[in-house]
ROTIFI-947579 format. One record per residue (C-alpha): z negated, x negated, y negated. Coordinates in steps of 0.2 Angstrom, whole numbers, plus 5000, padded with zeros to 4 digits. Layout:
<recs>
ZXY
...
</recs>
This chain:
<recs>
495651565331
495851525349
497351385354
497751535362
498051665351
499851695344
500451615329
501051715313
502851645312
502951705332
502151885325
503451865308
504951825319
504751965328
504552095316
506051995306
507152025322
506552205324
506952235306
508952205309
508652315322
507852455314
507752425297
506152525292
505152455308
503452385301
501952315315
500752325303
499552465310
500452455326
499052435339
499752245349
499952325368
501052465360
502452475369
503852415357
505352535365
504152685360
503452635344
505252615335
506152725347
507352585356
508452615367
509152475383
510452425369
509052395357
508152295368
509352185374
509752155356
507952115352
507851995367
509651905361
509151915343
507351815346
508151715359
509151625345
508051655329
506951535343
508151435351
507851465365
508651535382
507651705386
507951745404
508051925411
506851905422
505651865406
506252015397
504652115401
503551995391
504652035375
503852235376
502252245365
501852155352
500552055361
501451995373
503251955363
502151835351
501051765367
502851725373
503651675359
502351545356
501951495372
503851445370
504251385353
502651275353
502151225371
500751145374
500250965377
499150915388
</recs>
């Protein structure tokens, strides 16, 4: 595992925020640059929801502007623990 690659309580989060949303939603077998809006069928609502849900679940403050990075699996968890945990240096 890389220092890179995303943790599984950022992977976990998110499917526990995508659950409240759509309650049968799994990602296991969901390929990680699916798109998330296609894959469980959300709508703009849903979406914003997600973003507010994880922002909080995280604690922290997601900015529009870094909504498109919350889409796919891959790059929601990349974000999510690029956030939560930063790096040191």
């Amino acid at each position: 595992m890389t220092d890179n690659a995303p943790t599984d309580s950022a992977r976990s989060m998110l499917e526990s925020v995508l659950r409240e949303i759509v309650p049968d939603a799994g990602l296991d077998g969901v390929a990680g640059g699916t798109d998330l809006r296609e894959a469980f069928e959300l709508d703009s609502l849903d979406v914003v929801e997600l973003i507010e849900r994880l922002g909080k679940r995280a604690g922290i403050r997601i900015e529009d502007d870094d909504a498109h990075e919350l889409l796919t699996i891959d790059s929601a968890t990349a974000y999510l623990d690029r956030r939560v945990r930063p790096t040191s240096a």
